[in-house]
BAMIGU-345797 format. One line per field, with one value per residue (C-alpha): residue number from 1; z, x, y. Coordinates in steps of 0.02 Angstrom, whole numbers. Layout:
N
vexba c(NUM,...);
pz c(Z,...);
px c(X,...);
py c(Y,...);
This chain:
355
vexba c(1,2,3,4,5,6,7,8,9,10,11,12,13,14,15,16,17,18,19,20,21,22,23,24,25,26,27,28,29,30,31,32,33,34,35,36,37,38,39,40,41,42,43,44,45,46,47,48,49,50,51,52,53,54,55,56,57,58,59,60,61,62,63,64,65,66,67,68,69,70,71,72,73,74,75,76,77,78,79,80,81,82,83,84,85,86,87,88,89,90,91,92,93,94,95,96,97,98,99,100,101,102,103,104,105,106,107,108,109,110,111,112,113,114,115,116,117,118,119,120,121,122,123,124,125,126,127,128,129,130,131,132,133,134,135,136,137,138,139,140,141,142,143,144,145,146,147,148,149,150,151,152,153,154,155,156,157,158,159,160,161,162,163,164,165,166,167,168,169,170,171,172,173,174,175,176,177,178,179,180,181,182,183,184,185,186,187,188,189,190,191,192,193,194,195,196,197,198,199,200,201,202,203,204,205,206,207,208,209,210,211,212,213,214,215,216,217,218,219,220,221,222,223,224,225,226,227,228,229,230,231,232,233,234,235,236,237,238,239,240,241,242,243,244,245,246,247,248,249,250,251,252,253,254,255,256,257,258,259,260,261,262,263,264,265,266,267,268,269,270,271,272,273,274,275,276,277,278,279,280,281,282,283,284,285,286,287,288,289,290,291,292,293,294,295,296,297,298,299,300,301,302,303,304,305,306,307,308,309,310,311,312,313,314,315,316,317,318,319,320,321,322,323,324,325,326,327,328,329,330,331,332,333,334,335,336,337,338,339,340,341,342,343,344,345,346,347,348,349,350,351,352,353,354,355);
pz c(1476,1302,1215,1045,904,839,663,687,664,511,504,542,674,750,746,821,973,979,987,1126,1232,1211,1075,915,744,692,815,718,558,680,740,578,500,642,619,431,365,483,561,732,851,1028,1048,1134,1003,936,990,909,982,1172,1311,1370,1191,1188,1365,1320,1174,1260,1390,1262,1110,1066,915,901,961,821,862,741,757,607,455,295,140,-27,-159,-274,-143,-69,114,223,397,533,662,843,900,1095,1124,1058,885,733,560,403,283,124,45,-143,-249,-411,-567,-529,-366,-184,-129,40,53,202,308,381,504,637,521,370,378,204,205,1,22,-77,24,193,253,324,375,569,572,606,810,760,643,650,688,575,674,672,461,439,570,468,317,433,510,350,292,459,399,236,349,459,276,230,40,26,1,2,-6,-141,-190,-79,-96,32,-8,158,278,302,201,176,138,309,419,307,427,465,306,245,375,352,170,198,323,198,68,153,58,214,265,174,13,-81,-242,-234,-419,-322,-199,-238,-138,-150,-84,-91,-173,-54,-154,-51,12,-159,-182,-51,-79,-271,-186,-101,-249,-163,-320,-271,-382,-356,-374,-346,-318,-456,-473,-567,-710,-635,-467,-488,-446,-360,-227,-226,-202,-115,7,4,-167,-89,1,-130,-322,-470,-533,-375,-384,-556,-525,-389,-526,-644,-533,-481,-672,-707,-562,-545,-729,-644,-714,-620,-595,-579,-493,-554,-481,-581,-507,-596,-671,-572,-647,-784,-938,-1098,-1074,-895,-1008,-1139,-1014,-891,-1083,-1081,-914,-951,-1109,-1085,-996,-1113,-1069,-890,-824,-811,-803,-681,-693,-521,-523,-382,-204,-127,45,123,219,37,-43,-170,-278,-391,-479,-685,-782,-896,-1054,-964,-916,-1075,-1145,-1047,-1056,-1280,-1249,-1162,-1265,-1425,-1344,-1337,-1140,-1048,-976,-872,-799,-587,-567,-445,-305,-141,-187,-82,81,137,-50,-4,108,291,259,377,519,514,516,697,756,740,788,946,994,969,1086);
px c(1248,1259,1446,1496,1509,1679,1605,1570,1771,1844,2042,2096,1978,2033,2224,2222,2102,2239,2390,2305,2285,2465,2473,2563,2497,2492,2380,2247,2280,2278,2124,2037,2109,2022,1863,1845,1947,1938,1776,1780,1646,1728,1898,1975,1982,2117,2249,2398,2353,2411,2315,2273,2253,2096,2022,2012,1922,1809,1798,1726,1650,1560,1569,1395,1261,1122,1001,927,721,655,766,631,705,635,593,741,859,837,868,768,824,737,878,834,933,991,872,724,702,671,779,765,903,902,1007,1003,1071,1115,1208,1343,1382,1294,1217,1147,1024,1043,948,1003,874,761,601,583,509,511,327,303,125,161,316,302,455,372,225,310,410,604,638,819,958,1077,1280,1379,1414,1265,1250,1424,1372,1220,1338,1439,1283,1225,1405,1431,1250,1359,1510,1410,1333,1494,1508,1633,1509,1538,1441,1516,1364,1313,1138,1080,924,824,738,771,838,1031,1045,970,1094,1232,1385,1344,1322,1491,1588,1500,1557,1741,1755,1672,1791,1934,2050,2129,1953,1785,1867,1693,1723,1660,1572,1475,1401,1229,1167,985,915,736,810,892,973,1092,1176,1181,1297,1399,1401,1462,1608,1655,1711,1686,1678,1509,1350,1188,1007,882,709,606,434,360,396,323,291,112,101,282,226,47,160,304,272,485,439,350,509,625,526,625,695,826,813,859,1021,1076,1091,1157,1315,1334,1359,1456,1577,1581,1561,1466,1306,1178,998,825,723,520,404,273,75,-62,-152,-69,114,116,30,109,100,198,343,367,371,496,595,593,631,798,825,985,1090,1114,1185,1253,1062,982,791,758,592,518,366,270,256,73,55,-99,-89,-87,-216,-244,-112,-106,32,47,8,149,75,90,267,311,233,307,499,454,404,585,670,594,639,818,817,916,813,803,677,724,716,580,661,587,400,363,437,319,440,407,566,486,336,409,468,278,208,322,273,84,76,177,88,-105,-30);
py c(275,225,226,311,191,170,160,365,405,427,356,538,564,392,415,597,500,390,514,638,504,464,310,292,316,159,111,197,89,-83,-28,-1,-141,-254,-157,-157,-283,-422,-352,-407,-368,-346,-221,-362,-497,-361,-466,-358,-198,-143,-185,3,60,-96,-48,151,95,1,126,268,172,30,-73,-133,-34,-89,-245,-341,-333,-410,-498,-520,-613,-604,-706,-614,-606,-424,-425,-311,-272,-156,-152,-55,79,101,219,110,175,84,98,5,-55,-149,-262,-285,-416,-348,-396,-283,-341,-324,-153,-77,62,141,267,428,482,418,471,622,787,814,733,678,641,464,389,287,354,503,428,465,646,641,616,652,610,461,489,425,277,233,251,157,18,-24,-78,-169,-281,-334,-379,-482,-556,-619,-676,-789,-860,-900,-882,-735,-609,-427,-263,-166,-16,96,200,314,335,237,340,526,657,636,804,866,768,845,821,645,594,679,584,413,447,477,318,191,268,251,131,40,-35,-35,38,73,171,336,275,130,258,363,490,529,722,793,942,1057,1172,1247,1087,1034,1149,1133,950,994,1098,958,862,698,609,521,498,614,569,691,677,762,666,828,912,1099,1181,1167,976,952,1071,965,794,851,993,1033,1128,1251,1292,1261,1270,1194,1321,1360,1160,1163,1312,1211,1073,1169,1219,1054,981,1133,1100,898,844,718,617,671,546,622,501,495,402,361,389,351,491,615,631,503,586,612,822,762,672,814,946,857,831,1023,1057,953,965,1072,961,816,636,717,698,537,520,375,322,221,108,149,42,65,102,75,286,330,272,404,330,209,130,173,37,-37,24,207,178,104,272,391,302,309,483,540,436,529,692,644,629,491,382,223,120,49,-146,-197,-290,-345,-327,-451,-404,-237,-140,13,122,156,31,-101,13,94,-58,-117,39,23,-165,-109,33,-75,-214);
């Protein structure tokens, strides 16, 4: 039977474990301390904390429980990683080097059932979501990746925005937040963590009433219902314009800068009428909403798009712009090492399943 990761408890969960079973609250703060700041791998290389408080521990949780697969390095220094879970599944995480400092891109689920007909990440349907543990412990592999390189490295952004929908493992996600928060051990800003969503309305919402104090990207990729429901089939559930209330509440109640993410597809959402009606679908909301536009990562399932051209791009970012929109353009990074979120797992998947 396979233990709980540790990584799944937030500090409160951790030091009310501690105190039903009859320890004192500070051994909750040793603990952590051991865990995040010193990051050791086995309960008993806690050499401070009492012998019965390490061997319940280890009794009940484990502190790895992800296995590195496959490790590709690119040419710019992202880091790809498809780690195995216990139960045999496959999950990808990225790390990116960036001017700003070192970020992770982690996944949420064990495959997506949103199903955007251009992303590799649902190319195989969600078998079930990840615990938190299991989100948290993928930050901590890739910073015990930098440990063992030696050169004082340290994760300091946070995107979820891997495989899955964040939004539809809700709970998880929440807690995974709060623990890599948590001052006494990771300590990540809530400003250097992104959470990306599909668009579900309602838990946008909730998530605004949260006031967690963490950035929001949604996915937009079309300016009307017409071809958002053609690309992504979650419109059909949800059109923009709950999308667009849900948004609207949650500038109104967090104050927060908000990012619509765009992927750009050649001939199918990249045309000039595409750019000035997106600028009027937004054009309320001022500097809070950021237009981020995405150059697009083939994928051989979906061969019916195309990547925009530069001169296209260049167009459509002049055409925002001239509209008064906010509006960015997303660094390629790790072209060279299969780009695209989900493309490597997919690819494992097939190559074990035809030998």
């Amino acid at each position: 039977m396979n233990k709980t990761s540790i990584y799944g408890l937030t500090f409160e969960q951790l030091e009310a474990w501690l105190l039903e079973r009859g320890h004192r609250k500070f051994r909750a703060l040793q603990v952590w301390d051991w865990l995040y700041v010193k990051r050791v791998t086995d309960f008993f290389e806690m050499s401070d904390v009492h012998p019965e408080a390490l061997s319940l521990l280890d009794e009940h949780f484990a502190i790895r429980t992800l296995s590195e697969h496959i490790k590709q390095e690119s040419v710019d220094g992202t880091v790809k990683f498809l780690f195995r879970l216990p139960d045999g599944n496959l999950i990808e995480t990225v790390l990116m080097r960036q001017k700003y400092g070192l970020a992770v891109c982690v996944t949420t689920q064990v495959g997506c059932n949103i199903g955007c007909s251009f992303c590799a990440s649902g190319l195989l349907s969600k078998s079930r979501d990840l615990s938190s543990g299991e989100i948290v412990e993928q930050i901590m592999q890739v910073q015990l990746d930098l440990d063992r390189a030696g050169k004082g490295e340290a994760v300091s952004h946070i995107v979820v925005m891997g495989i899955g929908e964040p939004f539809d493992n809700f709970g998880n996600m929440v807690d995974f937040l709060h623990i890599i928060k948590n001052q006494k051990g990771l300590d990540i800003a809530g400003r250097h963590i992104t959470v990306s969503t599909s668009g579900l309305a309602d838990k946008i919402i909730e998530f605004a009433d949260m006031d967690l104090r963490i950035n929001l990207a949604i996915s937009l990729h079309a300016p009307n219902n017409e071809l958002r429901s053609r690309i992504m089939k979650i419109n059909r559930a949800i059109p923009i314009e709950k999308l667009m209330q849900a948004l609207e509440y949650y500038l109104e109640k967090t104050k927060r800068r908000t990012t619509l993410e765009y992927i750009l597809l050649r001939d199918v959402n990249d045309q000039q009428e595409h750019a000035l009606e997106l600028a009027s679908l937004i054009a309320g909301y001022g500097p809070l909403v950021n237009v981020n536009l995405i150059p697009y990562n083939p994928v051989d399932e979906h061969s019916q798009y195309q990547r925009s051209d530069r001169e296209t791009v260049r167009a459509f970012f002049d055409t925002l712009k001239k509209q008064g929109i906010s509006v960015s353009t997303r660094l390629e990074q790790g072209v060279d090492i299969d780009a695209a979120c989900g493309q490597l797992r997919s690819k494992q998947i097939k190559a074990s399943a035809l030998g």
